[in-house]
C-alpha positions in Angstrom: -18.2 -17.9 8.0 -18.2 -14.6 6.4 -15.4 -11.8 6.9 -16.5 -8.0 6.7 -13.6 -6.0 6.2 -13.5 -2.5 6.1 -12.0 -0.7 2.8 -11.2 2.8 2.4 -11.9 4.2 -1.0 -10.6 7.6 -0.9 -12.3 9.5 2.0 -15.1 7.3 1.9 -15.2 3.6 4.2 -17.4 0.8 3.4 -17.8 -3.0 4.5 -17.9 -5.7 2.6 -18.5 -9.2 2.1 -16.3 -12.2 1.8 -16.8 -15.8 1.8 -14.1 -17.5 2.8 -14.0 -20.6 4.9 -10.4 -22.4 4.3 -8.9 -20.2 7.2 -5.6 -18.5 6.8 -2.7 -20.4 4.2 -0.3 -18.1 5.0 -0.5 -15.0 7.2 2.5 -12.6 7.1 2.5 -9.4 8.0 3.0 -6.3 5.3 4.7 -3.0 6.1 3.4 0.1 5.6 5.7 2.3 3.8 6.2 5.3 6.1 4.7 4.0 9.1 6.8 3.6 11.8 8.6 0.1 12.9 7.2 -0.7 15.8 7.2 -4.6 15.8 11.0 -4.3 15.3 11.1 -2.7 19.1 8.8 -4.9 20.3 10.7 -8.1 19.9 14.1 -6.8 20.3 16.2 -7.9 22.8 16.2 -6.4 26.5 
C-alpha cells in the first residue's frame, strides 16, 4: 500500500509517493527541538 506524506520544502507543501509495504520496524518518536514537551505531561503521574 502506498503512503503519501506531506513535505514542506520551504514555504511550499507537496505529497509524495512511497512504496512501502513491510509496516513499521521500529517506530519511536523524535522531538522537535523547541517545541514544547507535551508527551512528558501526559504520562506523568497524577
Amino acid at each position: 500500500m502506498p503512503w503519501f506524506p506531506l513535505v514542506r520544502q520551504g514555504e511550499q507543501y507537496r505529497s509524495v509517493r512511497i512504496d512501502y509495504r513491510d509496516g513499521l520496524r521500529y517506530p519511536h518518536l523524535q522531538r522537535i527541538p523547541g517545541a514544547e514537551d507535551r508527551l512528558s505531561k501526559i504520562l506523568a503521574p497524577r
